[in-house]
C-alpha positions as protocol buffer text, in pm:
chain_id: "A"
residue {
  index: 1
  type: UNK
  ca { x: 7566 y: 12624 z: 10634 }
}
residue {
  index: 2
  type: UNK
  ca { x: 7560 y: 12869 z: 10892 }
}
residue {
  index: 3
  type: UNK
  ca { x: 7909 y: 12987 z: 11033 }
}
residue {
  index: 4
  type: UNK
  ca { x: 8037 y: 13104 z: 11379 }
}
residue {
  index: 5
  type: UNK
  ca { x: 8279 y: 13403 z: 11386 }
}
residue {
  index: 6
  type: UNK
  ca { x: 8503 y: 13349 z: 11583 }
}
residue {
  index: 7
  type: UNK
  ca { x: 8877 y: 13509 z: 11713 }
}
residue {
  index: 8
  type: UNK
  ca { x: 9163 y: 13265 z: 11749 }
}
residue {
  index: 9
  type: UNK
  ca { x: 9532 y: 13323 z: 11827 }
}
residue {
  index: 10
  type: UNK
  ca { x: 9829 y: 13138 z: 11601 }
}
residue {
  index: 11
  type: UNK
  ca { x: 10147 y: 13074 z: 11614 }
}
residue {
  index: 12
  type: UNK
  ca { x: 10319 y: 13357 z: 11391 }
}
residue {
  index: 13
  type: UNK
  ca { x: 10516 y: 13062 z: 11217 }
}
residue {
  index: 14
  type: UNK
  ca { x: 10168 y: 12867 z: 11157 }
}
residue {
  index: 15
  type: UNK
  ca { x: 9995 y: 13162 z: 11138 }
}
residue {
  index: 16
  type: UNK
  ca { x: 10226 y: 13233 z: 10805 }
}
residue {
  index: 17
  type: UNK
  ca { x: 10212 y: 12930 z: 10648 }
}
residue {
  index: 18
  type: UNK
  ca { x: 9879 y: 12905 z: 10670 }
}
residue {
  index: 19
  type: UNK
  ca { x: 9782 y: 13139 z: 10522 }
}
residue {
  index: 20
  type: UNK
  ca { x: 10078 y: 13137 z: 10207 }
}
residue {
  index: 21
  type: UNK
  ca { x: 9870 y: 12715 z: 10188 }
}
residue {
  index: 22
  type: UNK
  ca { x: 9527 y: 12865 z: 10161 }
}
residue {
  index: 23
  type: UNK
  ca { x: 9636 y: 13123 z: 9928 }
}
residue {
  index: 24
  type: UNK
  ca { x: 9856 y: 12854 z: 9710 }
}
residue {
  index: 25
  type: UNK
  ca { x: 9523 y: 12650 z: 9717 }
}
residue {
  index: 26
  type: UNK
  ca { x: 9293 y: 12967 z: 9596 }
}
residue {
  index: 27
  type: UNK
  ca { x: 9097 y: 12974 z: 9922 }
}
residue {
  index: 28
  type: UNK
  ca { x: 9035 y: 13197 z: 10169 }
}
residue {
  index: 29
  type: UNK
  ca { x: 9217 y: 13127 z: 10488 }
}
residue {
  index: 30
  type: UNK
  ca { x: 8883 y: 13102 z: 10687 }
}
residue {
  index: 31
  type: UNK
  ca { x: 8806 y: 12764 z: 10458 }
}
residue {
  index: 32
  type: UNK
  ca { x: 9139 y: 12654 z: 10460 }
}
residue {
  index: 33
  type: UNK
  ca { x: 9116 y: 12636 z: 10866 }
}
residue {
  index: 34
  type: UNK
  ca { x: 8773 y: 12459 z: 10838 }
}
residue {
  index: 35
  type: UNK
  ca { x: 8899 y: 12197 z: 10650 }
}
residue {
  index: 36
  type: UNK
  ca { x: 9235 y: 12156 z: 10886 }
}
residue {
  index: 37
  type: UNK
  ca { x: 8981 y: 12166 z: 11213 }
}
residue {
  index: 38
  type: UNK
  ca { x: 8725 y: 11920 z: 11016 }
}
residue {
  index: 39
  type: UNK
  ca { x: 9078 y: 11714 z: 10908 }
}
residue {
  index: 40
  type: UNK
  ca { x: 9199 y: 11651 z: 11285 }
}
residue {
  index: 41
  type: UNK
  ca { x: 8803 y: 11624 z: 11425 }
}
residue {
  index: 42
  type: UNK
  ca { x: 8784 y: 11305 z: 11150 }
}
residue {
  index: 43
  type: UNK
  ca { x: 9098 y: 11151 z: 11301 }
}
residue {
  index: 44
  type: UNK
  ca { x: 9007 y: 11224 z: 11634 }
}
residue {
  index: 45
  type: UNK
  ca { x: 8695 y: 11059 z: 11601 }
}
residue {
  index: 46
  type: UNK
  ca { x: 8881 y: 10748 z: 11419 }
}
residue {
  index: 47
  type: UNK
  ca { x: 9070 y: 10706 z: 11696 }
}
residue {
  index: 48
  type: UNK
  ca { x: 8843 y: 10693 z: 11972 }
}
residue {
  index: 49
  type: UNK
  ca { x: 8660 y: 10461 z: 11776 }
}
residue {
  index: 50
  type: UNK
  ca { x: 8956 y: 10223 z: 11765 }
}
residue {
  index: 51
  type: UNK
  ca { x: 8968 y: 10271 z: 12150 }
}
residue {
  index: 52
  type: UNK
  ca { x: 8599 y: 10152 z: 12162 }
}
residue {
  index: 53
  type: UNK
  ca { x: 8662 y: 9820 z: 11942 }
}
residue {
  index: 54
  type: UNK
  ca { x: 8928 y: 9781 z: 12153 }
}
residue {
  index: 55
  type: UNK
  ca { x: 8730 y: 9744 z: 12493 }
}
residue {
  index: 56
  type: UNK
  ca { x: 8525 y: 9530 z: 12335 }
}
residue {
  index: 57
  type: UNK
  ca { x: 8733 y: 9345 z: 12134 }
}
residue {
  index: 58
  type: UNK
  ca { x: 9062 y: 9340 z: 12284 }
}
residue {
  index: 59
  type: UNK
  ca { x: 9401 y: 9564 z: 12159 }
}
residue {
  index: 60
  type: UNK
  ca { x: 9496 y: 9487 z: 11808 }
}
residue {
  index: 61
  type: UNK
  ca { x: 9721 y: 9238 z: 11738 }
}
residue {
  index: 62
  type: UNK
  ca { x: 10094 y: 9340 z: 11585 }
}
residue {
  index: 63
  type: UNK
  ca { x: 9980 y: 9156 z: 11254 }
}
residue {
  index: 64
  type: UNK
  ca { x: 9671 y: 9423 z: 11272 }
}
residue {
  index: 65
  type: UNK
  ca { x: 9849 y: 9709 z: 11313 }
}
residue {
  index: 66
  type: UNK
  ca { x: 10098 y: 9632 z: 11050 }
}
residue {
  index: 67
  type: UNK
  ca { x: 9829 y: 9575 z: 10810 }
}
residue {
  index: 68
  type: UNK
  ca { x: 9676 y: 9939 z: 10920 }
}
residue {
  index: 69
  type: UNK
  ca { x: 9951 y: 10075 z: 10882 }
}
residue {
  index: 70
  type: UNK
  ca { x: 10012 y: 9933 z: 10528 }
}
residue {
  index: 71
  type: UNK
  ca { x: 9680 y: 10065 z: 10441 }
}
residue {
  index: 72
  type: UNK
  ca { x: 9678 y: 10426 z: 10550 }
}
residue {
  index: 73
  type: UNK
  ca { x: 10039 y: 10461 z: 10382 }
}
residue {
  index: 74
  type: UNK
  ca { x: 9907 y: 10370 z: 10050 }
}
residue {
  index: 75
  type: UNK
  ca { x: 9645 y: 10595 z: 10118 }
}
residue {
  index: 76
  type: UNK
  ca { x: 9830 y: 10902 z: 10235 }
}
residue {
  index: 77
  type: UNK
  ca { x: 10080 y: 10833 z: 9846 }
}
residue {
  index: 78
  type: UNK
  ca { x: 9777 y: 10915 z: 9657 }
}
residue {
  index: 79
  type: UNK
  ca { x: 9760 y: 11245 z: 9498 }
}
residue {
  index: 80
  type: UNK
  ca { x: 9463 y: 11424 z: 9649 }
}
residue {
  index: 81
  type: UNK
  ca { x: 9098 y: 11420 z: 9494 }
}
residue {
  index: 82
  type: UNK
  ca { x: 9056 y: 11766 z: 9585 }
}
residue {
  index: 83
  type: UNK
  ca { x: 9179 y: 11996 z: 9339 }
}
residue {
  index: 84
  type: UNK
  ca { x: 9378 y: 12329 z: 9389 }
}
């Protein structure tokens, strides 16, 4: 896959820890940024497609949400699939 270079200005705090995760995790801290901006693209795009359902469908119900809710927490407990 091709790659972009590009320059990018951090936090020094998140600057820091970011790197210290990517090096905990064996990876360089190029990767380790892909996979945080790929991370937050996936959400973004999971939430504007509960906006679309919604102007279709209508907002989601409490009872909806809960359930949502109930699901992603089980899902965020899980250890990871991806190994260090």
């Amino acid at each position: 896959m091709p790659v972009k270079k590009m320059s990018v200005a951090l936090d020094s705090e998140v600057a820091a820890a970011a790197a210290s995760a990517a090096e905990a995790h064996g990876r360089s801290l190029s990767s380790w940024l892909t996979d945080a901006a790929r991370s937050q693209l996936r959400i973004e795009q999971g939430l504007a497609a509960v906006r679309a359902w919604e102007e279709e469908q209508g907002a989601l119900t409490a009872e909806e949400t809960a359930s949502a809710d109930a699901i992603l927490d089980d899902l965020l407990a899980r250890p990871s699939r991806r190994s260090a």
